[in-house]
mmCIF file of the C-alpha atoms, coordinates in Angstrom:
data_MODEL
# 
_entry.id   MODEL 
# 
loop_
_atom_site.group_PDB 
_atom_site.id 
_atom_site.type_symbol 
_atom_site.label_atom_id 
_atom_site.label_alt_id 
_atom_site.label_comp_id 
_atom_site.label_asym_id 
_atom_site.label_entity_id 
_atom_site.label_seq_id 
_atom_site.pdbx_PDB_ins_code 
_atom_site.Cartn_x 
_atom_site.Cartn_y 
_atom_site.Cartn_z 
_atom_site.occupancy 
_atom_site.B_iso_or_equiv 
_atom_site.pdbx_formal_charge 
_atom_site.auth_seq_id 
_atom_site.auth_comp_id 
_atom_site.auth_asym_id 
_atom_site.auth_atom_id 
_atom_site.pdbx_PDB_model_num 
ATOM 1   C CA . UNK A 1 1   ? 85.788  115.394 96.368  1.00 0.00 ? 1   UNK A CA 1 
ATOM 2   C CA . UNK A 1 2   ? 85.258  113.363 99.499  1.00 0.00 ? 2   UNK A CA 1 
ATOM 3   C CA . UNK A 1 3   ? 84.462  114.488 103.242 1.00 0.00 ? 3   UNK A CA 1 
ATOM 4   C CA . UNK A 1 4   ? 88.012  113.198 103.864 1.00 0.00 ? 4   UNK A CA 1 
ATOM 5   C CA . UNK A 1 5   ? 89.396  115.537 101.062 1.00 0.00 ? 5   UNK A CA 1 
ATOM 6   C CA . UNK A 1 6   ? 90.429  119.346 101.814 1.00 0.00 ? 6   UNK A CA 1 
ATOM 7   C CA . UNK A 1 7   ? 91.621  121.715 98.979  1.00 0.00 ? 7   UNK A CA 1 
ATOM 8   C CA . UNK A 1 8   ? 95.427  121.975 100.379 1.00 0.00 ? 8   UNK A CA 1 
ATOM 9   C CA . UNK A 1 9   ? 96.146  124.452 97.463  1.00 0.00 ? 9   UNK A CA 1 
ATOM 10  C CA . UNK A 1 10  ? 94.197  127.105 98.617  1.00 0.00 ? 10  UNK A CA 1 
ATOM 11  C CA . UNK A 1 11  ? 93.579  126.709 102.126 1.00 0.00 ? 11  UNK A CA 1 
ATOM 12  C CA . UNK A 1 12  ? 93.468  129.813 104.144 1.00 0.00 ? 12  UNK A CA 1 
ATOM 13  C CA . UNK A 1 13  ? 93.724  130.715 107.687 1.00 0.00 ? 13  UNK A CA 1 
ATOM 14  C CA . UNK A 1 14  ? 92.234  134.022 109.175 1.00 0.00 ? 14  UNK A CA 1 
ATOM 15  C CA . UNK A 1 15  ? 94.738  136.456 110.998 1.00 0.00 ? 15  UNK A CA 1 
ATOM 16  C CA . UNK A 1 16  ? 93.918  138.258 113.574 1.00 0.00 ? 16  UNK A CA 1 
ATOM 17  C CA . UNK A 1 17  ? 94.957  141.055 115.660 1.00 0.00 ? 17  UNK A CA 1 
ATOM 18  C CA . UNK A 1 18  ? 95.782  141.368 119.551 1.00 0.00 ? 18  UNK A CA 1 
ATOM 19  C CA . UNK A 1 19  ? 92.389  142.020 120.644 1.00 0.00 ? 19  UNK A CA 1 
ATOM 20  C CA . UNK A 1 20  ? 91.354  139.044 118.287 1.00 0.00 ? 20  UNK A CA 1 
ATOM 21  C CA . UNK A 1 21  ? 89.439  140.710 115.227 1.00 0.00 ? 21  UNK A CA 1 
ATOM 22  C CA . UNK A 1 22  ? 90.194  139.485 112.257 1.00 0.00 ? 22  UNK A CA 1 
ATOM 23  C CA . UNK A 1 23  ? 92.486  141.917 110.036 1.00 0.00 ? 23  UNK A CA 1 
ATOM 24  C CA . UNK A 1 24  ? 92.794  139.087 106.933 1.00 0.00 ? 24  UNK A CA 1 
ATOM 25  C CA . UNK A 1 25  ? 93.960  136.202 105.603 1.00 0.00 ? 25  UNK A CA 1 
ATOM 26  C CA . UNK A 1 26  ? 97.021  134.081 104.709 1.00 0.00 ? 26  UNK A CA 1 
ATOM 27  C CA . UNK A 1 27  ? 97.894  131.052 102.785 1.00 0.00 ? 27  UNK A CA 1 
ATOM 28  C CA . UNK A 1 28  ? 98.282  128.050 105.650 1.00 0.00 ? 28  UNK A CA 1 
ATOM 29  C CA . UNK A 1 29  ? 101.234 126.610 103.855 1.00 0.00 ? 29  UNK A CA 1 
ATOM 30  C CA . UNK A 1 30  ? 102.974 130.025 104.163 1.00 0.00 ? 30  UNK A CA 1 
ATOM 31  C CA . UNK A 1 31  ? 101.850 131.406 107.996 1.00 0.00 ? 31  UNK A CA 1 
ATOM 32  C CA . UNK A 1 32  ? 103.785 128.933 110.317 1.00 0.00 ? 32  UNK A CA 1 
ATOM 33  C CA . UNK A 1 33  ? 106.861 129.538 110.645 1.00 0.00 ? 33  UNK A CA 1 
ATOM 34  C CA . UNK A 1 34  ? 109.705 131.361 113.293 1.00 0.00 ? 34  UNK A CA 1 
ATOM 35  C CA . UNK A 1 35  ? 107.465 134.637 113.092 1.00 0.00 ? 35  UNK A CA 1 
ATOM 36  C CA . UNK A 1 36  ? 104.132 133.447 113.243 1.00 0.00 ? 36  UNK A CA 1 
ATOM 37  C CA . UNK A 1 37  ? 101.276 135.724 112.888 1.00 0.00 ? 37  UNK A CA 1 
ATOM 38  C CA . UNK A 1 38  ? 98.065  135.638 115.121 1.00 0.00 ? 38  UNK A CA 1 
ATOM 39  C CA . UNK A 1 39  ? 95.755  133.441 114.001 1.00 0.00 ? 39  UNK A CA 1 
ATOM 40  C CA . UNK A 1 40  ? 92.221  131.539 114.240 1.00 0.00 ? 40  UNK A CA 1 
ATOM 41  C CA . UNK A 1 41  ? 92.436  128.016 115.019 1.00 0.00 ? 41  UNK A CA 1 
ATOM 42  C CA . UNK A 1 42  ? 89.916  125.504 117.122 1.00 0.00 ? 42  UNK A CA 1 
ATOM 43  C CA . UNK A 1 43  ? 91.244  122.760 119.120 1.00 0.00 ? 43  UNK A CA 1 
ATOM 44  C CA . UNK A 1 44  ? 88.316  119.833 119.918 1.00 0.00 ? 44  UNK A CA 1 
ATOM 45  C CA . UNK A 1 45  ? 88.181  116.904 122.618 1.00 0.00 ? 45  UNK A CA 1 
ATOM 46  C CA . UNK A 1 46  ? 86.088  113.684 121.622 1.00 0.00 ? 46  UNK A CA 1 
ATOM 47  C CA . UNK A 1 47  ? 84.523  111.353 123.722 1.00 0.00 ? 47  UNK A CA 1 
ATOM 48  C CA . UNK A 1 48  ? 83.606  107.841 123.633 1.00 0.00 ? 48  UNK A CA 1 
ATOM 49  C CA . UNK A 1 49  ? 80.076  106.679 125.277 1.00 0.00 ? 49  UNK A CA 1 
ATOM 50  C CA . UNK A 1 50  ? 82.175  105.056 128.428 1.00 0.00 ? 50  UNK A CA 1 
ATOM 51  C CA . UNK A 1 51  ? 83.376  108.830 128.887 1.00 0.00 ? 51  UNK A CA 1 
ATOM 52  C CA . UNK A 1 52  ? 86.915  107.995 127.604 1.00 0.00 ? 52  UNK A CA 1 
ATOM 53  C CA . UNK A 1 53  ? 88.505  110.714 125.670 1.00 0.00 ? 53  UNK A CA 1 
ATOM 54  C CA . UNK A 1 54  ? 90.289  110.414 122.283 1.00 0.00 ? 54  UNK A CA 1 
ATOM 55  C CA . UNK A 1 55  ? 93.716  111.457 122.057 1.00 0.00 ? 55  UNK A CA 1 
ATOM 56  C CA . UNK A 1 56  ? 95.867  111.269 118.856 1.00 0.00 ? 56  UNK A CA 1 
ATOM 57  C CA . UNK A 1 57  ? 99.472  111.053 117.867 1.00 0.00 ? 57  UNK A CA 1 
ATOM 58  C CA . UNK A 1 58  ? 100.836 113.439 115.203 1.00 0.00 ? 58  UNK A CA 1 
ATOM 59  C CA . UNK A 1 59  ? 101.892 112.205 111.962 1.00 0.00 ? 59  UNK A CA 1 
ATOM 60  C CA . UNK A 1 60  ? 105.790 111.892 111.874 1.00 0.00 ? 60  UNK A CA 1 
ATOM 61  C CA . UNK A 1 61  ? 104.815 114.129 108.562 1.00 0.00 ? 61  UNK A CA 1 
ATOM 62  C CA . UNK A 1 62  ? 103.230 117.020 110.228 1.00 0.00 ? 62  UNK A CA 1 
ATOM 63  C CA . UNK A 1 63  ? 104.836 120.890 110.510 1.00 0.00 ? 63  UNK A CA 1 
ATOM 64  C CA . UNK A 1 64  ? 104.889 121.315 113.902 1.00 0.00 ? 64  UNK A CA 1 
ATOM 65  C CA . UNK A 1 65  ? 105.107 118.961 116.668 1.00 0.00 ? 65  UNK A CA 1 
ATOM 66  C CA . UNK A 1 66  ? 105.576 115.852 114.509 1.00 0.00 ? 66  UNK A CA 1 
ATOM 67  C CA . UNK A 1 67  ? 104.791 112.798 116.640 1.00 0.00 ? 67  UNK A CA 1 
ATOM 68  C CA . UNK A 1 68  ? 103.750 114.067 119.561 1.00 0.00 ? 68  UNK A CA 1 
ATOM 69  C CA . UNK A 1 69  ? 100.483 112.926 121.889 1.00 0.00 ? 69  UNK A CA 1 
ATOM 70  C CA . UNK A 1 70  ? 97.548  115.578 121.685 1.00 0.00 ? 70  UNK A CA 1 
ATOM 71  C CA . UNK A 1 71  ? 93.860  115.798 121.637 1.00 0.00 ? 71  UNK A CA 1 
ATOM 72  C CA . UNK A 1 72  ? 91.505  114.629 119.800 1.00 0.00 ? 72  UNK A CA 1 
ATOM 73  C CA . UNK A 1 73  ? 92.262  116.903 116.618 1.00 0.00 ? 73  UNK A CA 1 
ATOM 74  C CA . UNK A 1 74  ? 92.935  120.646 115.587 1.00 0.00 ? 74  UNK A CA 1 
ATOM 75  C CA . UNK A 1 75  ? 92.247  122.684 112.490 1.00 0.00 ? 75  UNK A CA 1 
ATOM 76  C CA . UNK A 1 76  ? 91.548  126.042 111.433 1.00 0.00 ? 76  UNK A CA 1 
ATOM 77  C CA . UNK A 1 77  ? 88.161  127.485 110.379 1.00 0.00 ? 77  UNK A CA 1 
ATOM 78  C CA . UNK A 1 78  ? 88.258  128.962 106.613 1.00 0.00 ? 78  UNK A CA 1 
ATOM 79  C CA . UNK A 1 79  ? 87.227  132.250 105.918 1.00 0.00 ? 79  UNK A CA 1 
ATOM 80  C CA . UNK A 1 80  ? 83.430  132.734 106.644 1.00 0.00 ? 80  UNK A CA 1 
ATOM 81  C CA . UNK A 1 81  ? 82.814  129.620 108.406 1.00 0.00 ? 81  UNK A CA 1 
ATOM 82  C CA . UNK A 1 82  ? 81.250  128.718 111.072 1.00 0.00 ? 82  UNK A CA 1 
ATOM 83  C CA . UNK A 1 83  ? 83.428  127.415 113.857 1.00 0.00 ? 83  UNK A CA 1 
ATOM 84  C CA . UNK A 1 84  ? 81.029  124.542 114.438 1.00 0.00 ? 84  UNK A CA 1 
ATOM 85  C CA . UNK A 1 85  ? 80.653  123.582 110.760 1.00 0.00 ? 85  UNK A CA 1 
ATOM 86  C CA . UNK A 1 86  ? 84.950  123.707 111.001 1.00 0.00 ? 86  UNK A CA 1 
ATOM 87  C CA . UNK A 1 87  ? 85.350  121.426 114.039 1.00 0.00 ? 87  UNK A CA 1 
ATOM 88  C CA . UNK A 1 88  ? 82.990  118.778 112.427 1.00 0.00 ? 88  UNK A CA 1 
ATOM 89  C CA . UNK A 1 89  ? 84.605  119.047 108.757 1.00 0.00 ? 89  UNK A CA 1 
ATOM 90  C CA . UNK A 1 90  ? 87.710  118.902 110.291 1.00 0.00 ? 90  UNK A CA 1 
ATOM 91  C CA . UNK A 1 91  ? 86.490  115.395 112.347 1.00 0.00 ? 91  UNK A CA 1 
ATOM 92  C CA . UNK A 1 92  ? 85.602  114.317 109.312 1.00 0.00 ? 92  UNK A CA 1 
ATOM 93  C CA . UNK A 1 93  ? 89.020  114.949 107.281 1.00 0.00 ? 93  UNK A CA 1 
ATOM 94  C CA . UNK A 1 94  ? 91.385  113.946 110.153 1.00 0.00 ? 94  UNK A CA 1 
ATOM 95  C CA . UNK A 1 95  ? 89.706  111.684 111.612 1.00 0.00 ? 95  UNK A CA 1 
ATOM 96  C CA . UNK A 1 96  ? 86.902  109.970 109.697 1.00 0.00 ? 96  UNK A CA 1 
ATOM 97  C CA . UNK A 1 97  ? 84.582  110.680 112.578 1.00 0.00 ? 97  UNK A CA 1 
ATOM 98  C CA . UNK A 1 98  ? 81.078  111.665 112.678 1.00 0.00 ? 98  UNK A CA 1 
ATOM 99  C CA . UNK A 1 99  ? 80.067  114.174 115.762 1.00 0.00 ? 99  UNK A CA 1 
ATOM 100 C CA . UNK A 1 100 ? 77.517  114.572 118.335 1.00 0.00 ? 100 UNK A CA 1 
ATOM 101 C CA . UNK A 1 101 ? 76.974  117.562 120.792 1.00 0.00 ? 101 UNK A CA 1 
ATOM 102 C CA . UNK A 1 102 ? 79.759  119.709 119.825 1.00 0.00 ? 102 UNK A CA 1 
ATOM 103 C CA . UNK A 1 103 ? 79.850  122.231 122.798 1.00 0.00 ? 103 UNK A CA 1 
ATOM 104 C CA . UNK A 1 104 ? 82.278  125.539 123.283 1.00 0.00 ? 104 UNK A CA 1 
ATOM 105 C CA . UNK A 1 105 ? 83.735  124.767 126.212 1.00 0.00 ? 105 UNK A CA 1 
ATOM 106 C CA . UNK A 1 106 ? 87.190  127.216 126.391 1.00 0.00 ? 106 UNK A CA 1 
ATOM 107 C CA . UNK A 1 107 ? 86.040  130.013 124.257 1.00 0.00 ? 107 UNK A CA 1 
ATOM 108 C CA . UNK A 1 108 ? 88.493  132.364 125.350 1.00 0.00 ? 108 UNK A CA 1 
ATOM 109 C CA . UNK A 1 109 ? 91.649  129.682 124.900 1.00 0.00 ? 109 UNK A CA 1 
ATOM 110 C CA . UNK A 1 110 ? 94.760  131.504 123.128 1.00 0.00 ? 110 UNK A CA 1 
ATOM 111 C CA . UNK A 1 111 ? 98.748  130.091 123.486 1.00 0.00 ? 111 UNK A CA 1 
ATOM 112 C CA . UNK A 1 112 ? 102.272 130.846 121.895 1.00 0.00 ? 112 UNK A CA 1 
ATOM 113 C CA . UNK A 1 113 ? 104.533 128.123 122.096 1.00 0.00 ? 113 UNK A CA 1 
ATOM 114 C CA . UNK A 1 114 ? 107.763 127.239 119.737 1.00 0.00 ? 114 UNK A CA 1 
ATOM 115 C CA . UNK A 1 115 ? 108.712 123.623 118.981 1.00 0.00 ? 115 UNK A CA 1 
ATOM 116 C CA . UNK A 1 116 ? 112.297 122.191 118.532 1.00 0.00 ? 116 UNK A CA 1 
ATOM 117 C CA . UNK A 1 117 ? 112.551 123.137 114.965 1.00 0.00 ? 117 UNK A CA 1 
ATOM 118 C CA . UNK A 1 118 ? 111.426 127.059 115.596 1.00 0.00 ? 118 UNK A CA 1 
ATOM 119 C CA . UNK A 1 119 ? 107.923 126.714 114.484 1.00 0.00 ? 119 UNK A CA 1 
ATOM 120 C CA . UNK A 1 120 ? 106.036 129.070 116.317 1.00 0.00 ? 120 UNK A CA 1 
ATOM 121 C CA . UNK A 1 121 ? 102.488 128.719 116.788 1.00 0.00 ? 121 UNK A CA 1 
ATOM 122 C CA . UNK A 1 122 ? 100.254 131.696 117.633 1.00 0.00 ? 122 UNK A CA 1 
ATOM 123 C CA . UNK A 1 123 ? 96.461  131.114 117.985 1.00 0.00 ? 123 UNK A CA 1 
ATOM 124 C CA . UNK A 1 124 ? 93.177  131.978 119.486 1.00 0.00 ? 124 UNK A CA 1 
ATOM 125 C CA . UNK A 1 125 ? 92.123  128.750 119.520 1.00 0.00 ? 125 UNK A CA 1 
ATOM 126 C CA . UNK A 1 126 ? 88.520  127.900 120.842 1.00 0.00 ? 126 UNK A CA 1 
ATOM 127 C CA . UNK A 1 127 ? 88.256  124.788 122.670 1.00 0.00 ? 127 UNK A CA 1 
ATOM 128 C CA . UNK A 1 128 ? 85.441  122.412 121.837 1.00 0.00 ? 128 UNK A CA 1 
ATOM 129 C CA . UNK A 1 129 ? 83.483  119.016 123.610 1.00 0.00 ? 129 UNK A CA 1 
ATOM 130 C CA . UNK A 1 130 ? 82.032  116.857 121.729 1.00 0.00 ? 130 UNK A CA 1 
ATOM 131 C CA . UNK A 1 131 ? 80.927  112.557 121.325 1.00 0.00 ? 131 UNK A CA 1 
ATOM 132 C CA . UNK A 1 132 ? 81.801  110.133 118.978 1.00 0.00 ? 132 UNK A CA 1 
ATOM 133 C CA . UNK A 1 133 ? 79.087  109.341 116.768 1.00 0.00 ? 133 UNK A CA 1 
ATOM 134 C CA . UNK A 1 134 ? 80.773  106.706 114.545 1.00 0.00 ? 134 UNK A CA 1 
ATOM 135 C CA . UNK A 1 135 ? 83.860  104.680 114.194 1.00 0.00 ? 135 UNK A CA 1 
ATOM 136 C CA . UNK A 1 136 ? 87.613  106.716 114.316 1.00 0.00 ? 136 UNK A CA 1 
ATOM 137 C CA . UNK A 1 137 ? 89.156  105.921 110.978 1.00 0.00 ? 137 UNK A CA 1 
ATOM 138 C CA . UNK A 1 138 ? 92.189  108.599 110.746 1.00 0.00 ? 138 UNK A CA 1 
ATOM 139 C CA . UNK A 1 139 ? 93.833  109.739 107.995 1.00 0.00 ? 139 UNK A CA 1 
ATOM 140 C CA . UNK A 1 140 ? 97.206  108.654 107.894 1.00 0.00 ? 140 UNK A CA 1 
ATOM 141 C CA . UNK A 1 141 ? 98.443  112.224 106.932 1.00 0.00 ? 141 UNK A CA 1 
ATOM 142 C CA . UNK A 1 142 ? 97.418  113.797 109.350 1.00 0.00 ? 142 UNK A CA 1 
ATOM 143 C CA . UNK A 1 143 ? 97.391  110.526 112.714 1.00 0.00 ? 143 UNK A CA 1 
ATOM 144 C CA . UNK A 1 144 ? 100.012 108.533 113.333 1.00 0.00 ? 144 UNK A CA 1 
ATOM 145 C CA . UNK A 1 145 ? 98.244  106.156 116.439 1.00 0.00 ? 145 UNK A CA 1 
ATOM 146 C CA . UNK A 1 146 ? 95.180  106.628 118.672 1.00 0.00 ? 146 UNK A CA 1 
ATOM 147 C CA . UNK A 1 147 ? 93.863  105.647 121.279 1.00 0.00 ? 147 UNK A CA 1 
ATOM 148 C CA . UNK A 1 148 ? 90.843  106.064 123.924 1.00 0.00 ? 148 UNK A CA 1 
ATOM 149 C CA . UNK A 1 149 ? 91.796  107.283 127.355 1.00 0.00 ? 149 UNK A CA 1 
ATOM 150 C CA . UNK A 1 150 ? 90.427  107.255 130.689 1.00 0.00 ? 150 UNK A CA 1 
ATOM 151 C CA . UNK A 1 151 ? 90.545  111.433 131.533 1.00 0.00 ? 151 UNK A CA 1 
ATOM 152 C CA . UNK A 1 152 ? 92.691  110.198 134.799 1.00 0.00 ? 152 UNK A CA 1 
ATOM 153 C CA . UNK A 1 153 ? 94.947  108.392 132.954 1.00 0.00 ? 153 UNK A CA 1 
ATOM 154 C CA . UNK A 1 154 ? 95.641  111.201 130.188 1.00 0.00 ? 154 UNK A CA 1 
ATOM 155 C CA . UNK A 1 155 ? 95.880  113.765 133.309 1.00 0.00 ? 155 UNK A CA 1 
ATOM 156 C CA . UNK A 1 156 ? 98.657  112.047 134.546 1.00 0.00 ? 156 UNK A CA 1 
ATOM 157 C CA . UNK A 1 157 ? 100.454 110.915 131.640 1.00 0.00 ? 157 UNK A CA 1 
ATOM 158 C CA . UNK A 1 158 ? 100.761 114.849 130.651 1.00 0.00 ? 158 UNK A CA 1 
ATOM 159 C CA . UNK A 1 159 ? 101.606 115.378 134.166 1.00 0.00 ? 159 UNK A CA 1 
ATOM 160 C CA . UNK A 1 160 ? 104.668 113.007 134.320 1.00 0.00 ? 160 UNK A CA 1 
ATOM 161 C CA . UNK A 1 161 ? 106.014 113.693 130.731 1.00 0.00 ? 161 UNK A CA 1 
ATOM 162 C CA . UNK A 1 162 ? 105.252 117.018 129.038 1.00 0.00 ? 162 UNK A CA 1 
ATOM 163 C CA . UNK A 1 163 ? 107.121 116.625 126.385 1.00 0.00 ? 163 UNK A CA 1 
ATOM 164 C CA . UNK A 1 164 ? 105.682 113.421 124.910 1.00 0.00 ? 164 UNK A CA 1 
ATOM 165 C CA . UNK A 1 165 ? 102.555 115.610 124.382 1.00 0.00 ? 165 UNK A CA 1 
ATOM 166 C CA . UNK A 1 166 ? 101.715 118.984 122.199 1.00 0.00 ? 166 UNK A CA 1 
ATOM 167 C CA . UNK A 1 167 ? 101.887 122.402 124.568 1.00 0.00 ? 167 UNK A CA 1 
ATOM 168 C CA . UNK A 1 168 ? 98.241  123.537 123.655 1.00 0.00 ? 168 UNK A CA 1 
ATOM 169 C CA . UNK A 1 169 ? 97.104  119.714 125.444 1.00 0.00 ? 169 UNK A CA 1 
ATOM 170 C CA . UNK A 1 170 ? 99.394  119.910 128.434 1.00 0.00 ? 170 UNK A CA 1 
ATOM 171 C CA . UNK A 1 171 ? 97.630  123.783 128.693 1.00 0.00 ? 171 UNK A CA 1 
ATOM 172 C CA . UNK A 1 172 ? 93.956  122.903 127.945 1.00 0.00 ? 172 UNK A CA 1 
ATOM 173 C CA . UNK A 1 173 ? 93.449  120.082 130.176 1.00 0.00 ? 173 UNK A CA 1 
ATOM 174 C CA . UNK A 1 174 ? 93.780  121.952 133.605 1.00 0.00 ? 174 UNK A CA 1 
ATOM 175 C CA . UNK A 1 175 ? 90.963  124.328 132.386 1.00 0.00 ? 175 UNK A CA 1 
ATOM 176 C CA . UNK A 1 176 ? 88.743  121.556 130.997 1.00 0.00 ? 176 UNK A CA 1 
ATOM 177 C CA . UNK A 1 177 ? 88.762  120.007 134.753 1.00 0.00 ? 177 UNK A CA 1 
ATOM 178 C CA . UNK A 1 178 ? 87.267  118.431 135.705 1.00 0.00 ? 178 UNK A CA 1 
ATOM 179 C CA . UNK A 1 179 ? 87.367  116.814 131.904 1.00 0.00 ? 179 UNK A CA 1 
ATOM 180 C CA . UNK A 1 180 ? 83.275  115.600 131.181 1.00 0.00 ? 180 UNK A CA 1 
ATOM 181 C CA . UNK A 1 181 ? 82.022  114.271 128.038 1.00 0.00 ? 181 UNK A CA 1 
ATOM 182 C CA . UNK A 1 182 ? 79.861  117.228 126.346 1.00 0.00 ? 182 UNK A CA 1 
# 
């Protein structure tokens, strides 16, 4: 199996409880949905060398928020593993990217929001930083179009049209200000 593979059978998310301890798992395929459960998830902003920052349209294909502009990618750690060890896997699966200096930057970031179709999601979702250490080569299955962005230019395109961009971006980016390059 390839770095750009993941086992979709069996892929697990952790749940978690209010105060954020984890009280189990569930199937991924199975835990979004109208009555989504808690849940550990990482969300992870990439930058170039120039100090642009990579943002990513979702594949018309995905669950939730098909389409829409967000960062750099999202994923969820499996059972047991480290969160760093999931943010770079997950670079590597979505995005065919190689990291450098992946740094926790909102460790306490957590959001509920419900998109058009009902699909509620319900994380704790640390926020990482990190650099491009290789070419973006996305998988189509998960990235529809990408591009890099001046941070000013993102800031303000969220700004002016919400909607053309996932809730947990439009949310992040006023706590990663001002938005740095790890």
């Amino acid at each position: 199996m390839s770095a750009r593979t993941e086992p979709l059978l069996s892929e697990q998310v952790i749940l978690l409880s209010d105060a954020g301890d984890p009280i189990g798992v569930a199937d991924k395929r199975t835990v979004h949905s109208s009555d989504t459960p808690l849940h550990l998830a990482f969300s992870c902003h990439v930058f170039d060398e120039a100090g642009r920052i990579l943002v990513t349209r979702r594949a018309l294909s995905k669950l939730t928020w098909p389409g829409v502009w967000t960062n750099s990618f999202c994923g969820h750690p499996a059972p047991g593993e480290d969160l760093h060890d999931a943010v770079r896997r997950r670079a590597s699966t979505e995005l065919g990217l190689e990291l450098s200096d992946v740094a926790l930057a909102l460790p306490d970031f957590r959001y509920l929001a419900v998109d058009a179709s009902g699909i509620v999601e319900n994380e704790i979702c640390p926020v990482y930083t990190a650099r491009a250490a290789g070419p973006v080569e996305p998988n189509p299955d998960e990235v529809a179009e990408w591009r890099w962005a001046e941070a000013a230019e993102l800031q303000l395109a969220v700004s002016l049209t919400p909607w053309a961009f996932s809730p947990w971006l439009a949310l992040q980016l006023p706590q990663l200000e001002p938005l740095q390059p790890a």
